[in-house]
N, CA, C and O atoms as CSV, one atom per row, in Angstrom:
chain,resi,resn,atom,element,x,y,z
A,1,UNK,N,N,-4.279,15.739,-12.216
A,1,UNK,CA,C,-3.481,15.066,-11.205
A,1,UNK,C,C,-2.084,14.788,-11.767
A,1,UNK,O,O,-1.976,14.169,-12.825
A,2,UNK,N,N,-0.807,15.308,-10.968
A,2,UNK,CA,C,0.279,14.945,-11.465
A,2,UNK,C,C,0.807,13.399,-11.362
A,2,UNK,O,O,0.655,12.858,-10.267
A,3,UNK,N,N,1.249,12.850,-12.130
A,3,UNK,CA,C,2.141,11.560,-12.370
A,3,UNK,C,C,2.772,11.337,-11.386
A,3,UNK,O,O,3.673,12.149,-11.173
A,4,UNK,N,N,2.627,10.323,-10.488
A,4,UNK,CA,C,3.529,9.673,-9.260
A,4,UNK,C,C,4.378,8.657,-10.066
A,4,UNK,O,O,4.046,7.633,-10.662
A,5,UNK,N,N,6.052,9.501,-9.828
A,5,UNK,CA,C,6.637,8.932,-10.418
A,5,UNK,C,C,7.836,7.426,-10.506
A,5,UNK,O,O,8.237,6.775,-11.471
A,6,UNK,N,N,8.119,7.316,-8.971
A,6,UNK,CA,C,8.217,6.531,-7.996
A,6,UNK,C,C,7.773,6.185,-6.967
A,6,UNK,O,O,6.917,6.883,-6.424
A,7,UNK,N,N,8.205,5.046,-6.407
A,7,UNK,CA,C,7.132,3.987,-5.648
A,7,UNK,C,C,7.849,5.426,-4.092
A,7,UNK,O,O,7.156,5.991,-3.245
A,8,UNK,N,N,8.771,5.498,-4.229
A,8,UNK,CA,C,9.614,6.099,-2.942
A,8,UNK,C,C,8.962,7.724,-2.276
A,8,UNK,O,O,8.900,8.141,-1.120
A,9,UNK,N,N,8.532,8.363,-3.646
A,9,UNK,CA,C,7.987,9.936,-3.968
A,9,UNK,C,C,6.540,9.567,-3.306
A,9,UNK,O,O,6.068,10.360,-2.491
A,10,UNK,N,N,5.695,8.149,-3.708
A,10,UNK,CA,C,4.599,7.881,-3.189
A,10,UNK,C,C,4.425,7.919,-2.001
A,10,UNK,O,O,3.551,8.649,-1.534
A,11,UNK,N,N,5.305,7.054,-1.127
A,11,UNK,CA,C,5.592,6.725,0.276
A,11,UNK,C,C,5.925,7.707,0.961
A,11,UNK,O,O,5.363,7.834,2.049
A,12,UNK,N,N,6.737,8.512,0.630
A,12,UNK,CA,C,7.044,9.416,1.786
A,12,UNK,C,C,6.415,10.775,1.322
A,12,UNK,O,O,6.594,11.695,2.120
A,13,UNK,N,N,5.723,11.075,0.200
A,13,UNK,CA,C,5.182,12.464,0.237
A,13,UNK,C,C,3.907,12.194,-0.031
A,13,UNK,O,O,3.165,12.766,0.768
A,14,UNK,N,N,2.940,11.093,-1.411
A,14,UNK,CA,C,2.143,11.501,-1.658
A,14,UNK,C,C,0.902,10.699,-0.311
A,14,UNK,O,O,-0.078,11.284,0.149
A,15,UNK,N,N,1.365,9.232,0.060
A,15,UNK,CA,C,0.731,9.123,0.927
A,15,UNK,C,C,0.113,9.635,2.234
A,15,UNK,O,O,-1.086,9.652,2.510
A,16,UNK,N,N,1.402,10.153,3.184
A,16,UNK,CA,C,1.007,10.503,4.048
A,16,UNK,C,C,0.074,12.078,3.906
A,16,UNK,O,O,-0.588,12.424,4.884
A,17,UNK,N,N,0.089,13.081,2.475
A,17,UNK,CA,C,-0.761,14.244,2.134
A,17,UNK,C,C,-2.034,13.210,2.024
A,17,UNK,O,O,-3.049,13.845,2.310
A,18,UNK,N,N,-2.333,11.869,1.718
A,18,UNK,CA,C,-3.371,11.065,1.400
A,18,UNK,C,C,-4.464,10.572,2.390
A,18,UNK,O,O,-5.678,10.374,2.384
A,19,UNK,N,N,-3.659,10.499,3.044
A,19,UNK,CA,C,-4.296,9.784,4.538
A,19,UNK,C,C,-5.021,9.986,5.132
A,19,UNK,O,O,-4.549,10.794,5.933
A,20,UNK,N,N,-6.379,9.742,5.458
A,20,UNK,CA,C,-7.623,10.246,6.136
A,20,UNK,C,C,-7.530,9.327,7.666
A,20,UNK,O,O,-7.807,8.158,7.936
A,21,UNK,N,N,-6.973,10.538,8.526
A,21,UNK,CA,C,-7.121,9.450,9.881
A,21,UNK,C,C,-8.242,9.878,10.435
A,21,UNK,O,O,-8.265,9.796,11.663
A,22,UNK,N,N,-9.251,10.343,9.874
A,22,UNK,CA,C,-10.693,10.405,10.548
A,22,UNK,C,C,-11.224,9.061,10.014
A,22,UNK,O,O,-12.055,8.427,10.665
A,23,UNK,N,N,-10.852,8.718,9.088
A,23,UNK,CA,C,-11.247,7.357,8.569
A,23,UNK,C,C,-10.619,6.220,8.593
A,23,UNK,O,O,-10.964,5.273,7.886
A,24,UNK,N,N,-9.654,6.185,9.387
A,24,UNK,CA,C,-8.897,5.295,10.463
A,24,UNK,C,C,-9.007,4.746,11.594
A,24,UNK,O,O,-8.354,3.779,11.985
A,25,UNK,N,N,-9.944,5.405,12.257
A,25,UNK,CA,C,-10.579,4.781,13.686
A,25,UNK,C,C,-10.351,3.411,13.532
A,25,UNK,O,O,-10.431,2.691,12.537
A,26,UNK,N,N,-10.000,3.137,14.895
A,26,UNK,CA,C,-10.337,1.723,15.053
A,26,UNK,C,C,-9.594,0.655,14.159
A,26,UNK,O,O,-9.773,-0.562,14.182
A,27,UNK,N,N,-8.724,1.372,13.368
A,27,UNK,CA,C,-7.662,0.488,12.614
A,27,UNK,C,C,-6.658,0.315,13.057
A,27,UNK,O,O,-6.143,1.408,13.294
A,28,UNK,N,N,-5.947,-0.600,13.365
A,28,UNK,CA,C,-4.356,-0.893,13.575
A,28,UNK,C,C,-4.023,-2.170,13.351
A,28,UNK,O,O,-4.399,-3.258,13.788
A,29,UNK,N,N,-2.893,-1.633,12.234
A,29,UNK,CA,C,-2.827,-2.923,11.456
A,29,UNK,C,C,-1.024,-2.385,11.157
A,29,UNK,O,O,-0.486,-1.372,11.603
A,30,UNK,N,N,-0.564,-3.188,10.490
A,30,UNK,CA,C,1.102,-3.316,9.504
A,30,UNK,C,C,0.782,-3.953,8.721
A,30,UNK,O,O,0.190,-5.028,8.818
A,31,UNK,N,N,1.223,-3.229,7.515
A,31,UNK,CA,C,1.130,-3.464,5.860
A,31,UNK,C,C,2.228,-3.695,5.527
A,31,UNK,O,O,3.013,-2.754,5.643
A,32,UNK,N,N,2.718,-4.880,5.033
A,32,UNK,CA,C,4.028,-5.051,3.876
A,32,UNK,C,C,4.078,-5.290,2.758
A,32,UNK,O,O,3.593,-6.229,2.127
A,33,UNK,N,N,4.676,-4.443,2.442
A,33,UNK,CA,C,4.407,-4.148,0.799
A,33,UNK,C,C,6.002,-4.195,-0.391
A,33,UNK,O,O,6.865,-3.336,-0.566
A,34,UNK,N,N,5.847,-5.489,-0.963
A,34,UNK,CA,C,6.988,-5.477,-1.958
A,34,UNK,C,C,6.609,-5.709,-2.833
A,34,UNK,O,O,5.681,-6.488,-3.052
A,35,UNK,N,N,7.544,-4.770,-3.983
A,35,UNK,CA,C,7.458,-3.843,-4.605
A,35,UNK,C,C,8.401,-4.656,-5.997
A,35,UNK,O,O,9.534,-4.214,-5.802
A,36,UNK,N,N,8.486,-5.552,-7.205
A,36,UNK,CA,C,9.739,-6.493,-7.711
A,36,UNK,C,C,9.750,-5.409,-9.140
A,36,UNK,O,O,8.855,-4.668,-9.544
A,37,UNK,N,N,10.669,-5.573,-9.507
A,37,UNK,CA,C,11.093,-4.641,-10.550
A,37,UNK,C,C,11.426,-5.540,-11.859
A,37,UNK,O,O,11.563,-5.059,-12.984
A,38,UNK,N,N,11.564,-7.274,-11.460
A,38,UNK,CA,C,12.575,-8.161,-12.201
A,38,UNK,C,C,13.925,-7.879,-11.739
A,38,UNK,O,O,14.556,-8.863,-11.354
A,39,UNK,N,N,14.381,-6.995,-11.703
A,39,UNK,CA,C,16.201,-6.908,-10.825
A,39,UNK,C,C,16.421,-6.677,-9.153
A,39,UNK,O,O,17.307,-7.098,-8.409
A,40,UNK,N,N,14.980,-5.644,-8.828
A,40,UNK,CA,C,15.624,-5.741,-7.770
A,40,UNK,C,C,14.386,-5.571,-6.819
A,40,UNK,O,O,13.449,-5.346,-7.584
A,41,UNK,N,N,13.934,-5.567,-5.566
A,41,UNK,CA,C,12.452,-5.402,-4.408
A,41,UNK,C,C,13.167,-4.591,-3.925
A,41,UNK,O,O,14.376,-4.468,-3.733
A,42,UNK,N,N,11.699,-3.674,-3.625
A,42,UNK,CA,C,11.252,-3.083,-2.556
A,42,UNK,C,C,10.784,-3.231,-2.002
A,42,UNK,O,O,9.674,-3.619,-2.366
A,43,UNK,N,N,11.046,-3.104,-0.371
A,43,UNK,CA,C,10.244,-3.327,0.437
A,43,UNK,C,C,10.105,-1.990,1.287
A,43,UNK,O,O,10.921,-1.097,1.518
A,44,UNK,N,N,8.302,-2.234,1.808
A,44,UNK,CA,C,8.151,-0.753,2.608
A,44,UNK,C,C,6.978,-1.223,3.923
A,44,UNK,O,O,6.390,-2.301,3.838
A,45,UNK,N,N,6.866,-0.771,4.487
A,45,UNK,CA,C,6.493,-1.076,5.776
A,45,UNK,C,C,5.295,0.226,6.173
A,45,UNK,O,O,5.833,1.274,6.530
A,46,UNK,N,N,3.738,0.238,6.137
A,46,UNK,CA,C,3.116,1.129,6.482
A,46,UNK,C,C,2.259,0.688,7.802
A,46,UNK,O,O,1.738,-0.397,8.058
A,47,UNK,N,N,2.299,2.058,8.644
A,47,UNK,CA,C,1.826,1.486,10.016
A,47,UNK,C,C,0.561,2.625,9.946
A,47,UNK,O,O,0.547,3.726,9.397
A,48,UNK,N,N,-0.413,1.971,10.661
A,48,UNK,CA,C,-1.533,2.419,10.679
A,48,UNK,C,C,-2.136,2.242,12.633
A,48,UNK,O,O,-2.898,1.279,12.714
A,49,UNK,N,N,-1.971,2.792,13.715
A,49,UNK,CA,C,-2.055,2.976,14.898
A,49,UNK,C,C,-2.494,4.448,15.663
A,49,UNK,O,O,-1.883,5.472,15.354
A,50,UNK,N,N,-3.356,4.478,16.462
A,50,UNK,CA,C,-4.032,5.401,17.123
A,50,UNK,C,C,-4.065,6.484,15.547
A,50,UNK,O,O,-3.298,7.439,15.431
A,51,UNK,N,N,-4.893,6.169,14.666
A,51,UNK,CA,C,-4.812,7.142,13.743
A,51,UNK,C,C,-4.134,7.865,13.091
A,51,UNK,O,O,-4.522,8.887,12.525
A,52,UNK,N,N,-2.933,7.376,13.095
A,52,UNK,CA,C,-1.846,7.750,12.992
A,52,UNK,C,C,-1.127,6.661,11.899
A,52,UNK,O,O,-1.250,5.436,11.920
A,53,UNK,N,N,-0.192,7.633,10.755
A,53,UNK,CA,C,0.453,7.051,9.651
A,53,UNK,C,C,2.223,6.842,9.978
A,53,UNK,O,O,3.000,7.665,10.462
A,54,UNK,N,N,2.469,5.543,9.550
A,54,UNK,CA,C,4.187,6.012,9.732
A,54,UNK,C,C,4.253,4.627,8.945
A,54,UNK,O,O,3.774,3.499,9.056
A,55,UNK,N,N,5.494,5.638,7.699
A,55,UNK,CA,C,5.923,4.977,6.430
A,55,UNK,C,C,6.972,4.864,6.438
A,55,UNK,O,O,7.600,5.917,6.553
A,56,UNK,N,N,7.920,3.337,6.307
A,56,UNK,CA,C,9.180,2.893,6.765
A,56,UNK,C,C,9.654,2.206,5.500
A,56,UNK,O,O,8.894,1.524,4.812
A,57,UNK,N,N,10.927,2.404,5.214
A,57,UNK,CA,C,11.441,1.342,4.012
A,57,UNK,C,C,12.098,0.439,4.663
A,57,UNK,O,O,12.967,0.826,5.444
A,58,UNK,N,N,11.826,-1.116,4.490
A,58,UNK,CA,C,12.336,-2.575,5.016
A,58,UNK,C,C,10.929,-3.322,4.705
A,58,UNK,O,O,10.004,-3.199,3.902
A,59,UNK,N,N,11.370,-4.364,6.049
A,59,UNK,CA,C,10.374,-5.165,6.442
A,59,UNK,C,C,10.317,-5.303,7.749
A,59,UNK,O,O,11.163,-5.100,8.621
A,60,UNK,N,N,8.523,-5.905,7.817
A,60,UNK,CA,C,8.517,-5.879,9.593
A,60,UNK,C,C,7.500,-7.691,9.178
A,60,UNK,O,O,6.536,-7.949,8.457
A,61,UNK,N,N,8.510,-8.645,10.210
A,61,UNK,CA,C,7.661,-10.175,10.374
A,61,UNK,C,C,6.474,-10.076,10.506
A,61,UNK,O,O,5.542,-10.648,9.942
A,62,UNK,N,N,6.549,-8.791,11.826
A,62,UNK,CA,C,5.053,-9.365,12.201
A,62,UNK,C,C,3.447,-8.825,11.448
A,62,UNK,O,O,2.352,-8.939,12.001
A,63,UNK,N,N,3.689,-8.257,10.124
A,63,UNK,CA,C,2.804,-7.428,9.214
A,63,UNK,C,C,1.361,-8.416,9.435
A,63,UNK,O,O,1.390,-9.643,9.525
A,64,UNK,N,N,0.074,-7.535,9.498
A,64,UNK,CA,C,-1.296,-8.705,9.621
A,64,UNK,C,C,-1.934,-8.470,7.772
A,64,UNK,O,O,-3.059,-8.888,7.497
A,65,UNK,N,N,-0.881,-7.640,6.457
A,65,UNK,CA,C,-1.089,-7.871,5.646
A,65,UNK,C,C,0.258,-7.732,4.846
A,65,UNK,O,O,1.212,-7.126,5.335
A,66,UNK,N,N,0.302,-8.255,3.719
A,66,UNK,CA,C,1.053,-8.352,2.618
A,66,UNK,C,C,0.291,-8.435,1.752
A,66,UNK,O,O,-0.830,-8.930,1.641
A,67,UNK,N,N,1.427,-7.547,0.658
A,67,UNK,CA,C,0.607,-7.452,-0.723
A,67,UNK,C,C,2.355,-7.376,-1.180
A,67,UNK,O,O,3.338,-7.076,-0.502
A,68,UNK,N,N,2.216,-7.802,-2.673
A,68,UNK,CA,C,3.276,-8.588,-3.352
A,68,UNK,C,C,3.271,-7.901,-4.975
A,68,UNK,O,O,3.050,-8.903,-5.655
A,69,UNK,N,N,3.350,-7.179,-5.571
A,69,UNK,CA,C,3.015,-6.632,-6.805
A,69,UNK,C,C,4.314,-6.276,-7.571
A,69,UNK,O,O,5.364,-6.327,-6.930
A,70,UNK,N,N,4.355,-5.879,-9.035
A,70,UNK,CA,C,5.518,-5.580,-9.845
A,70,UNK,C,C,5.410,-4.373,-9.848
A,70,UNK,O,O,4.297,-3.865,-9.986
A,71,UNK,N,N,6.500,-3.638,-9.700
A,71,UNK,CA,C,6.505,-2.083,-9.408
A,71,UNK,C,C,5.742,-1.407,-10.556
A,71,UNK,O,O,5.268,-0.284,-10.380
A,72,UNK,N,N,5.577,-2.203,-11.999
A,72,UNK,CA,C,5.117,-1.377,-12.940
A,72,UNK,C,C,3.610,-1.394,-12.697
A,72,UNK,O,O,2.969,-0.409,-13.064
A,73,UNK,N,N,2.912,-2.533,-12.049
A,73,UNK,CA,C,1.666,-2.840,-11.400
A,73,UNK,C,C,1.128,-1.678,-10.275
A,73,UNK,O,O,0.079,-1.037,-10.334
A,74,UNK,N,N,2.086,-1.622,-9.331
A,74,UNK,CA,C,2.151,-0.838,-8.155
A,74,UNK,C,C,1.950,1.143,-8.867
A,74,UNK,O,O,1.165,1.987,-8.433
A,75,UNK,N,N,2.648,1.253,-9.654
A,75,UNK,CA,C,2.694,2.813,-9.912
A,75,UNK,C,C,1.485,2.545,-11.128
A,75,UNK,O,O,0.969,3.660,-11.200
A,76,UNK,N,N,0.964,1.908,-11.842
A,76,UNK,CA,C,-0.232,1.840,-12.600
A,76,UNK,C,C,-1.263,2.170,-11.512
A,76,UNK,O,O,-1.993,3.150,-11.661
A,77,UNK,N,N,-1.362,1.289,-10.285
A,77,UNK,CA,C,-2.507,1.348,-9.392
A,77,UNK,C,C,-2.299,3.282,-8.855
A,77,UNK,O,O,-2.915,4.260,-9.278
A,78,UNK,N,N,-1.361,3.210,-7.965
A,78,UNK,CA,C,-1.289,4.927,-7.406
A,78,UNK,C,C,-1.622,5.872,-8.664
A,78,UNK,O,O,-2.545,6.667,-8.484
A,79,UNK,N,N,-1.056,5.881,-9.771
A,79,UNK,CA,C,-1.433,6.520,-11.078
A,79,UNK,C,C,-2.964,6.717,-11.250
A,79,UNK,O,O,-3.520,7.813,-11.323
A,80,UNK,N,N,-3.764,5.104,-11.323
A,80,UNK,CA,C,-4.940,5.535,-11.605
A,80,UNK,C,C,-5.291,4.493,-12.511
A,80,UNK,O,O,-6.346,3.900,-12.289
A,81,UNK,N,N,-4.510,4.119,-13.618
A,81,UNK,CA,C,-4.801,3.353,-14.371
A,81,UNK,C,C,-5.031,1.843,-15.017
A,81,UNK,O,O,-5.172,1.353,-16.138
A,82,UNK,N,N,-4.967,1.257,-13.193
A,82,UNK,CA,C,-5.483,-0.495,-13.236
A,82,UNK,C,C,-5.428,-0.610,-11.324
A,82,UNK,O,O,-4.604,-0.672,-10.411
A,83,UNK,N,N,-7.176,-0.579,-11.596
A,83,UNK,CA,C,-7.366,-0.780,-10.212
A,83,UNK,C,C,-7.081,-1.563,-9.108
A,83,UNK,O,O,-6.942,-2.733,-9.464
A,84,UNK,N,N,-6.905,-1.377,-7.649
A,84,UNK,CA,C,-6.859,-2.533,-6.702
A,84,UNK,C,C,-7.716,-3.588,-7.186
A,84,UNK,O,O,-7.073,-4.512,-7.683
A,85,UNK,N,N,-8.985,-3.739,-7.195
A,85,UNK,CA,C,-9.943,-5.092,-7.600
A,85,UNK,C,C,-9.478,-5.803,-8.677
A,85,UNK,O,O,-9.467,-7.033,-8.621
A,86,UNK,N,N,-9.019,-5.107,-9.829
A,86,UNK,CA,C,-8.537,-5.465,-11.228
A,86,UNK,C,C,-7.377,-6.087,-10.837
A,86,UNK,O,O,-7.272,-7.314,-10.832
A,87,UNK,N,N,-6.124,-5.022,-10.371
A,87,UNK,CA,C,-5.035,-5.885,-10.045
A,87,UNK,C,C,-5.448,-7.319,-9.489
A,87,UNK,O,O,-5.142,-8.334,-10.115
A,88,UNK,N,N,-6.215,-7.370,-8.188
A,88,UNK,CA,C,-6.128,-8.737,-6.943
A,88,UNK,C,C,-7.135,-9.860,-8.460
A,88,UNK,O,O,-6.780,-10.992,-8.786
A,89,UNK,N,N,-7.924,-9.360,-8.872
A,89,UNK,CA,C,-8.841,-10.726,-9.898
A,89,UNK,C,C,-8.046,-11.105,-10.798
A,89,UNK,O,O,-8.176,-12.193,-11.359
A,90,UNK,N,N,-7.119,-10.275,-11.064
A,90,UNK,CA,C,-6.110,-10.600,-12.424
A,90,UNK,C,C,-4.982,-11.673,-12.003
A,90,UNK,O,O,-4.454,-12.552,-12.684
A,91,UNK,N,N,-4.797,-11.325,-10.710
A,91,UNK,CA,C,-3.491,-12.332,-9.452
A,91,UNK,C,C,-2.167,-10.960,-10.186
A,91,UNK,O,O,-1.086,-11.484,-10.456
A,92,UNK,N,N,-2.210,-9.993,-10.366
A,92,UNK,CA,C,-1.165,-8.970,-11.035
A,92,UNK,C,C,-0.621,-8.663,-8.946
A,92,UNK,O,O,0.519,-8.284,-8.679
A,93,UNK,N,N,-1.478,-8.875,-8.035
A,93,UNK,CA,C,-1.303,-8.599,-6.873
A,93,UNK,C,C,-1.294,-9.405,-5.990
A,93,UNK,O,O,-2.451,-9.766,-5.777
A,94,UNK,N,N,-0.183,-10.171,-4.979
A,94,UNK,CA,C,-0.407,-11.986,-4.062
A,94,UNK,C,C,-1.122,-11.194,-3.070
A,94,UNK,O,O,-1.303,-10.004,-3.330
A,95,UNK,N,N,-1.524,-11.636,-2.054
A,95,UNK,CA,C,-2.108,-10.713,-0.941
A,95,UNK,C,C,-2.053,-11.799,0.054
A,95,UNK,O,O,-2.227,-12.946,-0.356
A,96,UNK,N,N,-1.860,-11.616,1.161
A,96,UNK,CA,C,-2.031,-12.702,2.440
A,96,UNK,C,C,-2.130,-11.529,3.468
A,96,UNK,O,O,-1.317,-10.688,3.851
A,97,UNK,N,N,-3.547,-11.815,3.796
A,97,UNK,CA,C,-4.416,-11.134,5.151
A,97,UNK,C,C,-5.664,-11.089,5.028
A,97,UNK,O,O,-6.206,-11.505,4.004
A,98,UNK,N,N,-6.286,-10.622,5.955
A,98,UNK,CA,C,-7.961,-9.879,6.266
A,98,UNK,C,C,-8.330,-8.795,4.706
A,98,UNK,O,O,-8.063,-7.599,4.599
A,99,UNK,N,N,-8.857,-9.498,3.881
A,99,UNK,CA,C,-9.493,-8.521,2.882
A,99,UNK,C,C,-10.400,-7.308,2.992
A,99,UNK,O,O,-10.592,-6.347,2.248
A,100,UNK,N,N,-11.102,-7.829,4.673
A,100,UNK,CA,C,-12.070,-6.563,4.619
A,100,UNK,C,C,-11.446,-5.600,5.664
A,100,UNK,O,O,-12.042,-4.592,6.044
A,101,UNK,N,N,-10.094,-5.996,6.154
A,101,UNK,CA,C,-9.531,-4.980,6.591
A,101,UNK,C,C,-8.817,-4.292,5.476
A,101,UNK,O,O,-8.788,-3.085,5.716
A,102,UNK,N,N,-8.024,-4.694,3.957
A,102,UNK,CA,C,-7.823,-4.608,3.148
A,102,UNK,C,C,-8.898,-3.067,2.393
A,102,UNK,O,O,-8.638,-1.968,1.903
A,103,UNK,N,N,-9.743,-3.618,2.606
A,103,UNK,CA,C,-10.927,-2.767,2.059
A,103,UNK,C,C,-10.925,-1.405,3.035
A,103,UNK,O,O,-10.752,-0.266,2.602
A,104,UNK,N,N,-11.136,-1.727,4.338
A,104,UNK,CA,C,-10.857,-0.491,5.444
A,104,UNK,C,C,-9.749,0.737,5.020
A,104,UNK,O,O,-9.973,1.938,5.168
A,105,UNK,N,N,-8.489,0.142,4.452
A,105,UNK,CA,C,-7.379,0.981,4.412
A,105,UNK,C,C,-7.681,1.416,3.017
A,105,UNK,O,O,-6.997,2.399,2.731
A,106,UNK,N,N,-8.559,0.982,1.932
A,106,UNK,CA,C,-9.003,1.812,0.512
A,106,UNK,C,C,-9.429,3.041,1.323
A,106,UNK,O,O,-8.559,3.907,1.423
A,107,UNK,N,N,-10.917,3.346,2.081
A,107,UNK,CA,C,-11.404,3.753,2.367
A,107,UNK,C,C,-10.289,4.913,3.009
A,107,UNK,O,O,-10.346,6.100,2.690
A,108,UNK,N,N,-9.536,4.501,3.717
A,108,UNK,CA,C,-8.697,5.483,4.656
A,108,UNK,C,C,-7.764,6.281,4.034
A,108,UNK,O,O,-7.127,7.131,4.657
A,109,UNK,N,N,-7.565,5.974,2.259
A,109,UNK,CA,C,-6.676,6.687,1.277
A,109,UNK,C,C,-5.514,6.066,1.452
A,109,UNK,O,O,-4.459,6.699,1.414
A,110,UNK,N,N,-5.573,4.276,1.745
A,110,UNK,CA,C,-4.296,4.002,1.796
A,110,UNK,C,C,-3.757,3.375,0.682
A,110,UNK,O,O,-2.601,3.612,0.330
A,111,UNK,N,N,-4.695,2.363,-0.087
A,111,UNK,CA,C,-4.786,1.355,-0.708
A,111,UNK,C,C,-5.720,2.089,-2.236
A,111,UNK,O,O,-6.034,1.359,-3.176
């Protein structure tokens, strides 16, 4: 597996090749996701509706999750090498929403 080398290369190429919208049913949700570096955030915006993916850089208020991580955290997790569960028990990840919808979007190749 090649090295995802930015959070940006993730978002707009490796995710949406990722995405299982057969395993999306019945999901619709907005994910906000920032991204801290120590100098500077990212923020990115993933929509999940009629099975369907669409990956935005900002923010959207009305998100039904957030997740909060250090970019070196964030490209460890897509990499491979410190899991979602590990990150959230460690607090390496803030999270405010539905966990077992949380869990839904692992399943869907989002998370």
């Amino acid at each position: 597996m090649t090295e995802i080398k930015t959070p940006a290369e993730f978002f707009e190429t490796v995710l949406p090749a990722r995405f299982k919208p057969e395993k999306a049913a019945g999901i619709d949700v907005i994910v906000q996701l920032t991204l801290n570096n120590g100098k500077n955030e990212q923020n990115w915006v993933v929509t999940i509706k009629n099975q369907k993916l669409y990956v935005d850089q900002g923010t959207n208020p009305s998100a039904s999750l957030s997740l909060n991580l250090s970019e070196n955290d964030f490209m460890n997790m897509i990499n491979g090498s410190l899991s979602a569960e590990k990150a959230f028990f460690t607090g390496k990840i803030r999270f405010q929403g539905n966990i077992a919808l949380a869990l839904k979007l692992r399943d869907a190749g989002i998370l």
